[in-house]
N, C-alpha and C positions, 0 to 999 in steps of 0.2 A: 114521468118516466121517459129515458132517452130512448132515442130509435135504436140505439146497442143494447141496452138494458130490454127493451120488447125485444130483439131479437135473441139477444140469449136466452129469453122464455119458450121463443119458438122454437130454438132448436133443441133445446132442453123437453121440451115437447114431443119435437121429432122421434128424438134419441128414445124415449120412453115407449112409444109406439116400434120403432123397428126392434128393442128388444124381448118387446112381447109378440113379436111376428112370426109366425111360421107357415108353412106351404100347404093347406089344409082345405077343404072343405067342410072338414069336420065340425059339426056346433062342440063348443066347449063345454067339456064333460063338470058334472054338478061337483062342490068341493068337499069331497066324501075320503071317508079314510081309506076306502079300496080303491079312489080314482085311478084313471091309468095315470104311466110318465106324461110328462112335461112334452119328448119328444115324440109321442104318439102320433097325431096328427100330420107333423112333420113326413115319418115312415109312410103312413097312410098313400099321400100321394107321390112318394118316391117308389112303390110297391110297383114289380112292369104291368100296366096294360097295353092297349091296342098298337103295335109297331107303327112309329112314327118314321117317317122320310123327310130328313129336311137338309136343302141347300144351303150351303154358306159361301157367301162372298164378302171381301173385301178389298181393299187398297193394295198394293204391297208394301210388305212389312220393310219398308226404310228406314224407319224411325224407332226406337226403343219400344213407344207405348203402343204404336201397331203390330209391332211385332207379338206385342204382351197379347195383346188382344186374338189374336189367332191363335196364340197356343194357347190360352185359359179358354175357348171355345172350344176347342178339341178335345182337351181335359175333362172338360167338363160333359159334353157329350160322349164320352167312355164311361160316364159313370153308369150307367143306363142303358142295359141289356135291350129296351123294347126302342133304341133311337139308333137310325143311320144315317150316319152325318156324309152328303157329300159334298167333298170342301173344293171350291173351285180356285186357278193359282191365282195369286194376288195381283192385281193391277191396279194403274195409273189413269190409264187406258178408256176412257169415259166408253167407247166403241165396245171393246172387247167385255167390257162389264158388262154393258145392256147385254151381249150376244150370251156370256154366260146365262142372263135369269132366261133367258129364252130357252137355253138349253135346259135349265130348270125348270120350264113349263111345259116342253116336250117330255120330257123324264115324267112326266106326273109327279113330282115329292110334292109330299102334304104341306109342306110349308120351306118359308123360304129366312132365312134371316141376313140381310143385307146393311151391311155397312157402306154405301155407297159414297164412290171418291169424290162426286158432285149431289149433291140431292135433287136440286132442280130436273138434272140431265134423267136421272135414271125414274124418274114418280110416273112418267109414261109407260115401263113396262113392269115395274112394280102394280102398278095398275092395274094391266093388262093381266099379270099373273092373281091380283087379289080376282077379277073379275072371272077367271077360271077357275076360281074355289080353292084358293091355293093360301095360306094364312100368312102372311109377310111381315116380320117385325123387322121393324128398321130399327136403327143402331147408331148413333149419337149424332151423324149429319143428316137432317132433316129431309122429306120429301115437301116440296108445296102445294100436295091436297092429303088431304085428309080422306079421300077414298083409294090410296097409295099400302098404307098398311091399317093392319088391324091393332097393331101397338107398334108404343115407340118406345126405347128407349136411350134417355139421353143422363150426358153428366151434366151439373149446373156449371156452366161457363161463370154466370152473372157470382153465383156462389161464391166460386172460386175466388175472383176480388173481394166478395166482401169478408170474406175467412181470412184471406191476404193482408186487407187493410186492418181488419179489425186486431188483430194479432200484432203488427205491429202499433196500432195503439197504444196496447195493452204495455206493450216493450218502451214504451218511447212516452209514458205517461206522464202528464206535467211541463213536458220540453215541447213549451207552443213555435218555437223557433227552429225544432230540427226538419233536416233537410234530410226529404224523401225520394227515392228513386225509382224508375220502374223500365227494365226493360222488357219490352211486349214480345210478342209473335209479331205475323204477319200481319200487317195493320190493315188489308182490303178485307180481311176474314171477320166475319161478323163472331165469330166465337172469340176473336181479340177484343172486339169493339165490347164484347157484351163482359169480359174481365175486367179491361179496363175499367168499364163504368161500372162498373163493380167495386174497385180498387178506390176511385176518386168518391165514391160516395161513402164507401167506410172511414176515409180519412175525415171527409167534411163534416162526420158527426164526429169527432172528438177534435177539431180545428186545426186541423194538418191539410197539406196538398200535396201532389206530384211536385219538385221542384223542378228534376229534369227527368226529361224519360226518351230513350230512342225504342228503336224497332228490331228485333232480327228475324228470323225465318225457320225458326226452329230445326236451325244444323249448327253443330259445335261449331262450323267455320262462320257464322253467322254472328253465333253468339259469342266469339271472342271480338271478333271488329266491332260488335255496337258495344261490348263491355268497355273496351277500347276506349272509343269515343266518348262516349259515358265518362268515362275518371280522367281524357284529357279537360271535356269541357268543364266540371265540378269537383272545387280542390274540396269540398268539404262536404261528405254524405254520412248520416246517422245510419241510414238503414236504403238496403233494395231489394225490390221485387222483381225477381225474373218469373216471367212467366211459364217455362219449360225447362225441366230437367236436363234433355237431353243438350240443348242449344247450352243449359248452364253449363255442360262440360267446359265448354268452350270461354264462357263467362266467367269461370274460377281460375280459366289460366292465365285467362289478361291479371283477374286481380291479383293472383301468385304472382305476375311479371313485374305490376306495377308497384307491389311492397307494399301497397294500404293495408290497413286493419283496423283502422277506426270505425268501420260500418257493422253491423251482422247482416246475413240475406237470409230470405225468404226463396224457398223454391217454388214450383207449381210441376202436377200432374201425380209424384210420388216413386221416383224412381228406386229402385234399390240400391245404388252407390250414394246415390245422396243422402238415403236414409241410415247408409252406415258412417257417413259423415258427421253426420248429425250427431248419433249414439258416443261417437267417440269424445264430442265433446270438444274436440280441439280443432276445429276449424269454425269458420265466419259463415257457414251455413248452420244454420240454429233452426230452423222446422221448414217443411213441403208443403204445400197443400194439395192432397188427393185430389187427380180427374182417373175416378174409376177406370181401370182397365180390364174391369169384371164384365164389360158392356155385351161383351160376345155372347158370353157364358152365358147372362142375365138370359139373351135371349134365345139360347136354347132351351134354358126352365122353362121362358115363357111359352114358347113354343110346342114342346112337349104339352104342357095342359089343358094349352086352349085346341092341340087336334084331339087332345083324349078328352076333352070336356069338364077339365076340373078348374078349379078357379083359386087364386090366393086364403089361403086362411086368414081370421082375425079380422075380417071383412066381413061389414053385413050384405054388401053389394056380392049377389054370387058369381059375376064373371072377372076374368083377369081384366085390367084397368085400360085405358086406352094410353096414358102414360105413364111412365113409371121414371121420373128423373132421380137420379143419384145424387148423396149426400158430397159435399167439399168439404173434408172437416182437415182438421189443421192437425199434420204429423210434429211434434217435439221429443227431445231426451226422453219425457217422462212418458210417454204412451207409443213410440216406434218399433217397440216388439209385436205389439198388436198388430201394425201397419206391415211388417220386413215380409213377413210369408206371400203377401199375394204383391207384391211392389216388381216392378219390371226392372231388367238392368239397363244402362242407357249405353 
């Protein structure tokens, strides 16, 4: 069996487990003709108990998918009569962030959910707040200790290549000759690094490689000068990978400029302009691959349970997990209605 062939088991596995998932405590009722619904469980622990308090910080919203990210956390914490969300303004500002969680541990909120613009910078007073009882889920960029929060949750970067590569595979099967492309993000950022090598090891199991690849920085002005560069240096591309939606804006004007159409592309993250690109059918982006922009949100559920003490359903383990990474799954024509409702604009 290939390593593609084992991991479509796997994710085929996955997939089968998060559709029988729901937010529960509850043991599963015996399969009787009176059982309760399917979403019972689910209600269960959506029902208000004990008022929760919890801060929210982030980045500022510059970017399309941070932007997503703050309002799908607001959103989401409106659903929920016993949660008060206070949301601190968005910065850059590695200073001004720490000072915010400080001021979230003067506040006493029960919990803190932190998307932090550095990890390293901010796991000292993430810390410092886990250490006053205070429950902190972190949010897709990492702290470096693990006595920083009590959950994490992240989207798979690594994923995200391998969905990327594997997908064009699939597109490009038999043609041991074509010529691959990839333009990345910011290439010092380990969430690049960790796509990339993502990207290059889905190619390697079915005999493909990068042929050319530059870098942009995920801003549309970015992403037209490395698209740019890209179709000067390579008169002949079957297929490219941009890593980011938003930078892609930028990426589809060079290649609208430059009159190519011999390639299709690959998005990343899952914007919602791209995903209506897509549907339409008539343009050279042909599928995105999701980086959750649900990460916020994720962590106000999580949040909410573990101060009132409830834990994930369909688990035999009774506490929420210590991480909870998200799935990359590959948006196309044929399934981007599912995707279009929670997709960010860029």
């Amino acid at each position: 069996m290939s390593k593609r062939s084992a991991r479509s088991l796997v994710v085929a596995g996955l997939a089968a487990v998060a559709l029988t998932a729901c937010t529960s405590n509850t043991p599963k009722a015996e399969d009787t003709a009176d059982k309760a619904p399917a979403n019972q469980a689910a209600v269960k622990n959506d029902e208000p108990g004990k008022k929760v308090k919890i801060g929210f910080s982030a980045p500022a919203a510059d970017h399309g998918w941070m932007g997503a990210i703050t309002k799908a956390t607001q959103a989401e914490a409106k659903k929920y009569s016993d949660v008060e969300l206070v949301v601190a303004e968005g910065t850059n500002d590695v200073n001004l962030q720490i000072s915010q969680v400080e001021t979230f541990i003067n506040q006493k909120v029960d919990a803190i959910v932190l998307l932090p613009f550095d990890g390293a910078a901010l796991t000292p007073v993430a810390t410092k707040a886990m250490e006053a009882g205070i429950t902190v889920i972190n949010v897709d960029r990492e702290f470096d200790s693990s006595f920083a929060a009590r959950t994490t949750v992240l989207g798979d970067n690594h994923g995200m290549g391998v969905s990327a590569g594997t997908y064009i595979c699939d597109q490009l099967k038999g043609k041991k000759d074509a010529v691959v492309a990839e333009i990345a993000g910011i290439d010092s950022l380990p969430l690049t690094q960790d796509r990339s090598r993502g990207f290059k090891e889905a190619l390697a199991d079915c005999g493909l490689k990068v042929s050319n690849r530059v870098a942009a920085e995920f801003t549309v002005e970015s992403g037209e000068k490395a698209a740019a560069n890209l179709l000067q240096a390579a008169p002949k591309i079957d297929a490219i990978w941009n890593h980011d939606d938003d930078q892609g804006v930028g990426v589809m004007a060079a290649i609208k400029n430059s009159g190519r159409k011999e390639f299709f592309v690959v998005g990343g993250a899952g914007s919602a302009n791209v995903m209506r690109d897509i549907k339409s059918g008539n343009s050279l982006l042909k599928a995105t691959v999701i980086y959750p922009s649900t990460q916020g949100a994720d962590g106000i559920r999580l949040a909410r349970l573990l101060v009132q003490k409830k834990a994930l359903g369909d688990l035999v383990e009774v506490e929420v997990p210590r991480t909870v990474r998200l799935y990359a799954p590959v948006v196309t024509k044929d399934n981007v209605d599912q995707y279009l409702p929670t997709a960010f604009e860029s």
